[in-house]
Each structure stands twice: as structure tokens, then as C-alpha cells.
Phi, psi and omega in degrees: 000117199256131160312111163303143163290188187258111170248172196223135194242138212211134163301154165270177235208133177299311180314353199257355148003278169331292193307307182324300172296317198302317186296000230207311164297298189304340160235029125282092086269315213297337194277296170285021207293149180078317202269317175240146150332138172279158168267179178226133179264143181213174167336266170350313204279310177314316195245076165212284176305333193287305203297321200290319210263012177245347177306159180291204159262149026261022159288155181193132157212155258191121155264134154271133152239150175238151198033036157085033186230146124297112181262344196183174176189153163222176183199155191225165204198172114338155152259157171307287188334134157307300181250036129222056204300331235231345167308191148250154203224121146313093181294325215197115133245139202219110171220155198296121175334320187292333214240359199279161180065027170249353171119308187314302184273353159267341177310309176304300159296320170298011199233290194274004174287300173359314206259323189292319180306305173323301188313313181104348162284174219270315183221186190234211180163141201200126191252152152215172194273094155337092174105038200261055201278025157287335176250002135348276204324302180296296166329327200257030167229003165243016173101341164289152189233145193257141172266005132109001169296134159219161182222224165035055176077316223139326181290341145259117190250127161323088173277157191217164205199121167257130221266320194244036197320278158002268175344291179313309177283339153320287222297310208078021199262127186307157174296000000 
């Protein structure tokens, strides 16, 4: 029987930039096989997170770390959608293939639901690559549902969470 470690969640850190990218490459390669191009980490990848984890609120983004290592990270956002402006937007969650199924990404999703409710919206909204079902699988065991939204031709699909159930069914408003 092998011991889950102990992790621990954090706000991110500009310094954590590096680890953050080399994880957001090692599991888009490990994640998309077959489906997208593998990356490559370079600068540019390097300073593209230092910026995203340094914006200000209502951006937030969030490190696991295990044994004092950053294993995954995540970031909530406003959402983009035209017709879910008023929503919350999963920007990211990412954790290194050596750590998946150790606990690090619900940890990480139980952080950013946490935040979206602190925020006050009413649901959230997360998008991924149609036929990407390792992370279906996990979204829809952490309570998301796909919402029939797609975009990029097709290839990408919406997932939705709903935050404030009460709130809604007050409302008449679908989540």
C-alpha cells in the first residue's frame, strides 16, 4: 500500500514561474498524446506564467506542493464568454504527470471552487480539448458537467459547476 504525500496549497509566487511552466509542459505532453502537438519549455513559456500568476485580482493562482516540491498549480479568472461574462473561468489546472492520482488536483480544484464561492459567483466554466477524457473523467468526479458549449471549430468543449445552487433555483436561473 503505497502513502499519498502530504500536500500543501499556496498562493503562487512569481518565483514559482519556472517550476510552473516546466509542470504545464510535462503534462500538456504527457496529457495531449495523440491529441495536440507536444511543447517545448523555453523562456517565453517562463515569463508567460510569471505574468499570468503576478496579475492582479480578480486573477488568482494557487501551487500544490509535495514534500516542499511544487507538484501542480492552478488559476480562476472572471470568465471570457460573451454569454458567460458574469461567470467564474477555471484558467488552468495542471499537475506533473509523476504526481497524477496522488490527490494534488482535487486539492487544487477544492481551492479554486472555494474561491470561486469567496468570489460570490453564482457557477464557473472551464474549457478542454474534445477527447481529452483523462481530464473529462476528473472534471465530471469534481462535480463539472459539459454545457454543450464548443469553440475552435469544435474541438474544444465547456465544462460548468455550479457554485450557489439555492441561489439559482431562487433565481430561475439555469447554473
Amino acid at each position: 500500500m503505497s502513502v499519498l504525500p502530504t500536500l500543501t496549497v499556496r498562493p503562487a509566487k512569481a518565483p514559482d514561474a519556472p517550476r510552473v511552466a516546466a509542470i504545464y509542459i510535462a503534462s500538456w505532453n504527457a496529457g495531449f498524446v495523440g491529441l495536440l502537438p507536444p511543447r517545448s519549455l523555453d523562456a517565453g513559456q517562463i515569463a508567460r506564467w510569471e505574468r499570468d500568476i503576478c496579475r492582479p485580482a480578480p486573477h488568482r493562482w494557487w501551487v500544490v506542493e509535495a514534500e516542499r516540491s511544487i507538484v501542480g498549480f492552478t488559476g480562476i479568472r472572471p470568465c471570457g464568454d460573451a454569454d458567460a461574462a458574469s461567470l467564474g473561468e477555471l484558467d488552468t489546472i495542471a499537475v506533473h504527470p509523476e504526481a497524477w492520482r496522488q490527490g494534488a488536483g482535487r486539492a487544487l480544484m477544492a481551492v479554486a471552487l472555494a474561491a470561486f464561492r469567496q468570489d460570490r459567483y453564482r457557477a464557473a466554466v472551464l474549457w478542454t480539448r474534445r477527447g481529452y477524457e483523462r481530464a473529462a473523467s476528473f472534471y465530471g468526479s469534481t462535480g463539472w458537467r459539459p454545457d454543450g458549449a464548443v469553440r475552435r471549430n469544435g474541438t474544444e468543449i465547456r465544462f460548468r459547476h455550479a457554485l450557489q445552487p439555492e441561489q439559482e433555483r431562487a433565481s430561475g436561473e439555469p447554473p
